[in-house]
Structures are given as C-alpha cells and as structure tokens.
N, C-alpha and C positions, 0 to 999 in steps of 0.2 A: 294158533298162537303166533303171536310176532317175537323175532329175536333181535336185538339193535346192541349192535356193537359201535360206540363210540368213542376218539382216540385223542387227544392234545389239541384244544382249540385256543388259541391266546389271541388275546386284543390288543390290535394298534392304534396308538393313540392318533389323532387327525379326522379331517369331515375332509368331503368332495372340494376339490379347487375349481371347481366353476363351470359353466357348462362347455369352453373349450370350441374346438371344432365337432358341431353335433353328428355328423356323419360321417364321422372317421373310425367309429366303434371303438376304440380304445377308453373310452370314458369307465371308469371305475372312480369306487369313493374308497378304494385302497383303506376301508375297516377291516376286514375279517380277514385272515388265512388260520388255513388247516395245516398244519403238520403232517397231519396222517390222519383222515375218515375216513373211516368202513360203515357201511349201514346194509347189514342182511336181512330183508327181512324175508319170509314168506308168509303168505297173502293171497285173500279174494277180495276185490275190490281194488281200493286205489294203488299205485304203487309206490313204495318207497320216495321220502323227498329228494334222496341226492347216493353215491354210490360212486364209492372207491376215486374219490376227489383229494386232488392236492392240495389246491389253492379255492375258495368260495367262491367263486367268480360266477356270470352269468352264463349258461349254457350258450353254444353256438347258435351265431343266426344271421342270415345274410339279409343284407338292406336291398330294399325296393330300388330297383334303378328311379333314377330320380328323371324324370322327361328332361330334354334338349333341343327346343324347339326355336323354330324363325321362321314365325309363318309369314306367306307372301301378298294377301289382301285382309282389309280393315275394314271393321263397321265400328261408327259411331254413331252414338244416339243424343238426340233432344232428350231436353230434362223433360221428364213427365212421360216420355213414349216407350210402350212396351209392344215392341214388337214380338208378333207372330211366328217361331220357327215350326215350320209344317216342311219340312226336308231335312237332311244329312250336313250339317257344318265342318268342312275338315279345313286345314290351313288357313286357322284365319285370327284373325288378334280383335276382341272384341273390347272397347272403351266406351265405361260409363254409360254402360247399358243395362236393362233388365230384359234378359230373354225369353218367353213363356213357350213353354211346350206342352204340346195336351194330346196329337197325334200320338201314336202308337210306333213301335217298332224304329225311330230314330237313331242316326250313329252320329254323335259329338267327337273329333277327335284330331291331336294337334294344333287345339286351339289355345292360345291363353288369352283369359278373359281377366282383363286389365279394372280395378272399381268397377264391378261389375256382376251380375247375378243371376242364376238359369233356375226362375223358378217351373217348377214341373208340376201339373196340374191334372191327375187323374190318368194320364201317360204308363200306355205297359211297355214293358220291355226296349228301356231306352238304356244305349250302352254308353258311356264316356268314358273314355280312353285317352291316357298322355298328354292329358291336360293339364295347364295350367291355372288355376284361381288366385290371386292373390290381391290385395289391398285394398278386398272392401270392407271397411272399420268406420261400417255405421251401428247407432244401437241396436239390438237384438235383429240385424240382418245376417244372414249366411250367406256364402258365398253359392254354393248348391242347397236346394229348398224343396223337398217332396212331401204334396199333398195328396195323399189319395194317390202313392202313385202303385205299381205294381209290376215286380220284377226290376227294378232299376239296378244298374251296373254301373261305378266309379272303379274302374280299374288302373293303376298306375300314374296316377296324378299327384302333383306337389299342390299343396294347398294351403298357402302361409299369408299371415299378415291379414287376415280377416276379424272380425267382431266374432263371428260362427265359421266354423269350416263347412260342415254340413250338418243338416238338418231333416227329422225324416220324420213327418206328422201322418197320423190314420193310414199309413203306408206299409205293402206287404212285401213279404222277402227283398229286402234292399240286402245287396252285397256290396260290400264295401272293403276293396280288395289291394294289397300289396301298393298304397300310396304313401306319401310323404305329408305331414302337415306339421308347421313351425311357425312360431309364436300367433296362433289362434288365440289371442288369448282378451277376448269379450265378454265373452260367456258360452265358452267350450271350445274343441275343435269337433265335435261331432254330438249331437242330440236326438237321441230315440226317444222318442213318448208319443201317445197319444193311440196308446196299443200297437204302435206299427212292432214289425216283426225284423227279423233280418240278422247278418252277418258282419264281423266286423273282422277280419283276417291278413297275415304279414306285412302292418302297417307300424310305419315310424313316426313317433309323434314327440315332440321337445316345446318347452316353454309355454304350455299351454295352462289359461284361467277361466273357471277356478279348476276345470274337471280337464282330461282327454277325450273321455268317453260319459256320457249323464244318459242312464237310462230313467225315465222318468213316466212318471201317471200311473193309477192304478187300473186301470182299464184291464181284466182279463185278457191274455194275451197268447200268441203262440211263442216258440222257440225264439231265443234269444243267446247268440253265438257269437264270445270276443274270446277272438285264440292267436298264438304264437305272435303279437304286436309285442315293440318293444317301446317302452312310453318312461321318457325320463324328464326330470325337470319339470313337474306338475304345480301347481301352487297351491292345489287344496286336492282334494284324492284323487288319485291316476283314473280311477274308474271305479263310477259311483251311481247304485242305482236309488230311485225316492220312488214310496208307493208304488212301491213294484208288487205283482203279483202275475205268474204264469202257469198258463195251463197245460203248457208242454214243458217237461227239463227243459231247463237253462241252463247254459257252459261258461265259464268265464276260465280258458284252461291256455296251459302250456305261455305265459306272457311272462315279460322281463319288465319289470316296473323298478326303476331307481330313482332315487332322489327326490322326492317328493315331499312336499311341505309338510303336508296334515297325512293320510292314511293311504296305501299302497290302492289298497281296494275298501270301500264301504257299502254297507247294507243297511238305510236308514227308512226312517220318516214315514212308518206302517207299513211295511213292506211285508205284510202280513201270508204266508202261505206261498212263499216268492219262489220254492220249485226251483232251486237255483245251489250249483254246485259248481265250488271254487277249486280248482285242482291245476296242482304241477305246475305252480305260479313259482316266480325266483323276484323275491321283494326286497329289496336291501335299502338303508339311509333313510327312512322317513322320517321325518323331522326337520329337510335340510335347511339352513339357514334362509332366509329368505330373501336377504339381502342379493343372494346368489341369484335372483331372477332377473332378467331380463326387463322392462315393460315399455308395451308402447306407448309412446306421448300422449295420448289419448284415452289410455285404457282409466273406467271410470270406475273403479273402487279400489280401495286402497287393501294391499294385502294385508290379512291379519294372521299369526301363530293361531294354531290348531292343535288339534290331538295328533300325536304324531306314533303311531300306531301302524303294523304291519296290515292289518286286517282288521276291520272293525267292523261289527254286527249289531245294531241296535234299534229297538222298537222290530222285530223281523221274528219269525218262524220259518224253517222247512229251508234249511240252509247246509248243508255238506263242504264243511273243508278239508282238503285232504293233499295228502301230499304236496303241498306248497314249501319251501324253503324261504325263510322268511331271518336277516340278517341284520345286525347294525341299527335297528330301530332306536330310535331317544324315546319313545314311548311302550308300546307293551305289543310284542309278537302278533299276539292275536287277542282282541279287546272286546267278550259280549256284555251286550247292556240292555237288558229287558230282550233277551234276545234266547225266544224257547225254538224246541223240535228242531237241537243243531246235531250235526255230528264230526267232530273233531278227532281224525284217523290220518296218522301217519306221518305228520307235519314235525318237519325239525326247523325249530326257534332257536336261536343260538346270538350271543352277544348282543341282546338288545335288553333297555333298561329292566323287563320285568316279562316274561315268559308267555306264557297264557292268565286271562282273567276272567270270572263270572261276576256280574254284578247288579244291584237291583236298578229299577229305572232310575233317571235322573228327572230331580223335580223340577228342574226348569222347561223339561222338555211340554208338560203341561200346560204351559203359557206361549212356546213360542211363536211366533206369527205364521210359522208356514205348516203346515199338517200336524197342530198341537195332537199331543197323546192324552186319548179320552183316559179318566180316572180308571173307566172299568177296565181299559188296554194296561194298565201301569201293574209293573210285578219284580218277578225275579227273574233271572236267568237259569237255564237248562239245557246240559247239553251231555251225551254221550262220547267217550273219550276210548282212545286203543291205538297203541304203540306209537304215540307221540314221542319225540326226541325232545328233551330242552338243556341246552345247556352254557355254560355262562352268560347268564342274564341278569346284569347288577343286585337287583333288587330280590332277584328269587324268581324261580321256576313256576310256580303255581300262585294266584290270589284267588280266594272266592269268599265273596262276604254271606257273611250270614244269613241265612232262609234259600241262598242259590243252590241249585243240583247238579252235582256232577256223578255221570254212572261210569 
C-alpha cells in the first residue's frame, strides 16, 4: 500500500519570460511553488515522484562543458566532393565539406566542422569528441549521419544551427553522450529510426523543431535509452517516439523537460507494444507560448499550437509511467488516447489545466496522412493506476470518458 501525504500547493500567476541566456541554468517558468510537500510513500517498483521539496523546481544537474576550440589547419572542399576519411582527424576546422567514413576504429576530435557533414557509412566504433557542428541548414541534411553504423560515439560536442543535429539510420548502439545542441531546429536535433538502437545521455538541448529527440519507424528493435538530458524550449514534443515498437525495455528516465510547445514527452502513431517506460521525468510549462521561439531565417514550416499536455499516450500499448512530476501544464498532466496495457503508478500532477485522462480514439486520426489508424486499431483507453498524487489542476483531477478503463 502507498501512503501520500500532500501539503499547500498554490499557483502563481505568469508563463516563462523567454528563453534568456540558455546555459546559465537559472531558467525557470516560476509557475508552481510548494509551501510544504511531503510525499512518503512505500513501494516496489517506481519511486516516489518528488520528496520533502520546498519550492517545484527542476532537480540538480550539471551542464556538459561546452567545447572551446581554435583549430590550427583547414580543409576545404569542391562543391560535389566527398572525400574519403580513412584516418584520425584532430585540430582541424572542416568548410563546406561532406566527409565519408566507412573504416573502422577512427578518432574525430577538436574539430569543428563549419556547413558541413560526417556522413558515416557501415563504420564501427568511431569516437568524436569535442566537436564542433554547426550551420549546416540544408533540407533534411544532419550535421552527423549514421548508416549501418556500429558502436559510434558523439561525446561532448556543441551541435547547433543545423537542419538535423544527428541522425542515426539501421545503426546499432549509438551513444550519444554529455553534448550541447541549440536551435537544431529543421527537423530535430537528433533522429533514431530505422531500428537503430542506442543511447541518448547528460545532454542539453534548447530551441529545437519540431522534436529534440524523434524516435521513429516501427521496425522491431533493441533498447532504447534517453536519460538525465535537460531539453527546454521545444516547439512541438521534447521527445517523441512514431511507430515505435521494442523488443528490449525502453527507458526514457531521470530528464528535465521545460517549456515546450505541444507535449513534454509523446507516444504516438501505432506505437503498438512499444516496451517502453517513462519514469522520474520533471515536466513543467507545456504549452508555452510560441511566440517565445526563437527561428532560423530559413526554418521551413510555420509553428503551429498543439496539445499542450505533460505526457501524451496515443494510438500505443505496453507503456509504464511512473514516477514523473509533471507541473504547470495548459493542457492535461498526462493525456491517454486509444492508448491500452498502460500503467500509471506514482506520478504527481499538480497545477496543470486538468489532471490525468482516459479517452477513446480520435477520429481524425483515421484519415491522417502519416501512419492513419486502421478502423480495427481504433478503441478506448486502459490503464492500471496506484498511488498517483494529483492536485490543483483547474479543471479536475481525473477525466475518463465513457467505455474507458481505469483499474
């Protein structure tokens, strides 16, 4: 049995003033404070979403050093020439080049590559280090590009100002570890699909469209792991998987997600059997105005309002939220829609328009152009529920419409 003690929560009126200086951590949307929370619970399984807090804030977490680089030789490339890197690149400032690597065992490192792009071609265990990427915003190009790769390492790189940050197609264990990426924002700052596998870990990510993180395709796949990132300023969900399905658990655990357009975290688009558990996340502000984005001169769609939801589950099965703290939402805490075999344990929702919700599918979702839902996929929602916290949430604590299950 769970015991939850909860104490004086009041709402301040105001939204985020803007995204500031991104790397100074002080950024808060100064909605919520606690007076006094206590949350005891005891427990197997998740732990508790938050415990003996003064103020709502985002737990501690230190920023990736950011690289500081002046390398001392240059390569420049012909339009249309993709050279061959078959050795180790260090100190060197790459312009307006596409690099291909296909050897094995390579080390990239204190370079920054100026419009420019390291596609990686069936390549094991290449490490880049202390890198820099930035300005290349061509259409669906990335700056880093693995195909078929295995074992690859981005460690400690600023990666800003791109169309794509990185990119990681039919590629296995990609780490992608403690870097920086700001205003990515083409179409992500990072793309997993196409079954590839990997990690996504102590990484800071700001002003990024429409996603941060797009896990995507449904290819059977193995483990899938995005932990302790802090991703603010998103324009449509922080981190979003489509036709997703895994055949190992999947973690999306311990991240700081503020300020975000449309939804903290989603799980859409038949993401059927998706093996995938959300825990110990710290969600606050989604909704945020949009005007507050940033965009590059060139970024080619125009933002639109969304559902502005802490968590959102829909068209999915075989999903675990749990312990997440989930705050200040304009839309609904946690939002399932046609979204069976959930388990919803231990999550405090507090000050956001409407609590937790069960709901059947949406019919438009039958026509849309991108992974429409077959008639026979369309339903209700279901989910199992235990020692949830919810409390002042405009609109009410609980919604579930009719024919949905909640145990």
């Amino acid at each position: 049995m769970a015991s939850v003690r909860l104490l004086t929560v009041r709402w301040l009126a105001g939204r985020a003033k803007g995204p500031g200086l991104l790397l100074s951590r002080t950024i808060r949307s100064g909605l919520l404070t606690t007076v006094l929370a206590s949350v005891a619970i005891t427990m197997g399984g998740c732990l508790p979403a938050t415990a003996f807090i003064e103020t709502l804030e985002p737990p501690a977490w230190a920023a990736p050093a950011v690289p500081s680089i002046a390398p001392s030789s240059e390569l420049r490339c012909r339009e249309g020439e993709i050279p061959l890197l078959e050795s180790d690149l260090v100190d060197t400032r790459v312009i307006g080049c596409d690099l291909l690597v296909r050897d094995p065992g390579i080390r990239i490192a204190a370079c920054e590559f100026v419009d420019s792009r390291l596609l990686v071609e069936g390549a094991a265990d290449l490490v880049i280090e202390n890198c820099v990427f930035r300005d290349r915003y061509r259409t669906e190009e990335a700056a880093i590009n693995f195909y078929r790769a295995i074992r690859p390492v981005v460690r400690g790189c600023l990666i800003e100002r791109n169309f794509i940050g990185v990119g990681a197609h039919e590629s296995v264990d990609v780490h992608i570890e403690r870097c920086t990426f700001l205003g990515n924002d083409g179409h992500n700052a990072i793309t997993i699909d196409l079954g590839s596998t990997g990690e996504v870990r102590d990484c800071f990510f700001a002003n990024s469209f429409p996603h941060a993180i797009l896990v995507g395709s449904g290819t059977p796949r193995g483990r899938i792991l995005i932990e302790h990132n802090w991703i603010e300023y998103t324009v449509e969900d922080a981190i979003n998987f489509e036709n997703f399905s895994s055949s190992e658990p999947s973690l999306v655990r311990d991240n700081i997600i503020l300020n975000t357009g449309w939804a903290g975290i989603n799980v859409e688009y038949l993401s059927w059997q998706a093996n995938l558990t959300i825990d110990g996340n710290f969600i606050e502000a989604s909704g945020t105005d949009l005007d507050l984005f940033p965009r590059h001169p060139d970024q080619p769609e125009p933002y639109a309002e969304g559902w502005k939801h802490g968590i959102l589950l829909e068209d999915c099965s075989g999903v675990t939220v749990c312990g997440n703290t989930i705050t200040a939402c304009e839309g609904t805490g946690i939002e399932l829609v046609n979204a069976r075999d959930v388990a919803l344990e231990f999550n405090l929702v507090t000050a956001c328009n409407l609590g937790i919700a069960l709901r059947s599918h949406n019919e438009a979702s039958l026509v849309r152009p991108m992974f429409p839902l077959p008639e026979s996929e369309a339903g209700i929602s279901s989910a199992s529920a235990e020692g949830n916290t919810l409390e002042q949430n405009v609109e009410g604590d609980w919604q579930i419409d009719p024919g949905c299950v909640l145990e």
